[in-house]
C-alpha positions, 0 to 999 in steps of 0.5 A, a space after each residue: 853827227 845828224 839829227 833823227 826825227 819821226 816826221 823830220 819835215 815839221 821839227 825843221 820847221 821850227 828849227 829853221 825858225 830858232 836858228 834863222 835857217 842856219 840847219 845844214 846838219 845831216 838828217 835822217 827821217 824814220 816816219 819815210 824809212 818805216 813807211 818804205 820798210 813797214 809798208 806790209 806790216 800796214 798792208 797785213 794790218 799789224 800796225 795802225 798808222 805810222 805815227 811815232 807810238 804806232 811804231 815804237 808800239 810796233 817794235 815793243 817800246 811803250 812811250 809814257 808821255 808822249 809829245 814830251 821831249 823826252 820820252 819822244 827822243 828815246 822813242 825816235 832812237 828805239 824805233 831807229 834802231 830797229 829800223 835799222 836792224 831790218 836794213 841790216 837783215 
């Protein structure tokens, strides 16, 4: 099992904080994986920024509510995806 998260940095923070720092779960990154794998994409211009809705928008998947539980999760998960089938090529 392992925890992904777009920007793992700031939802360990508060993890960390809930569980008294007791996190040692393995845990993947897909804000680092796109800004090493999209970084043309950003350099060609065909994505704005690497904010999770910039990406997820990059890779097709529309989020309703953003900054909800949610539909940011199945963002993260989408974009994981297809981050992962372009390691996968």
């Amino acid at each position: 099992m392992a925890l992904i998260a777009h920007n793992l940095s700031f939802d360990l923070t508060f993890l960390k904080h809930y569980t008294k720092g007791e996190w040692n779960i393995p845990a993947v990154d897909t804000l680092t994986i796109a800004r090493k794998r999209l970084a043309r994409a950003k350099q060609e211009y065909k994505i704005a920024s690497f904010k999770l809705g910039d990406v997820a928008s990059y890779f097709g998947h529309t989020i309703s509510n953003a900054h909800r539980a949610q539909d940011d999760a199945l963002a993260v998960y989408a974009v994981y995806e297809a981050l992962h089938r372009i390691e996968a090529k």
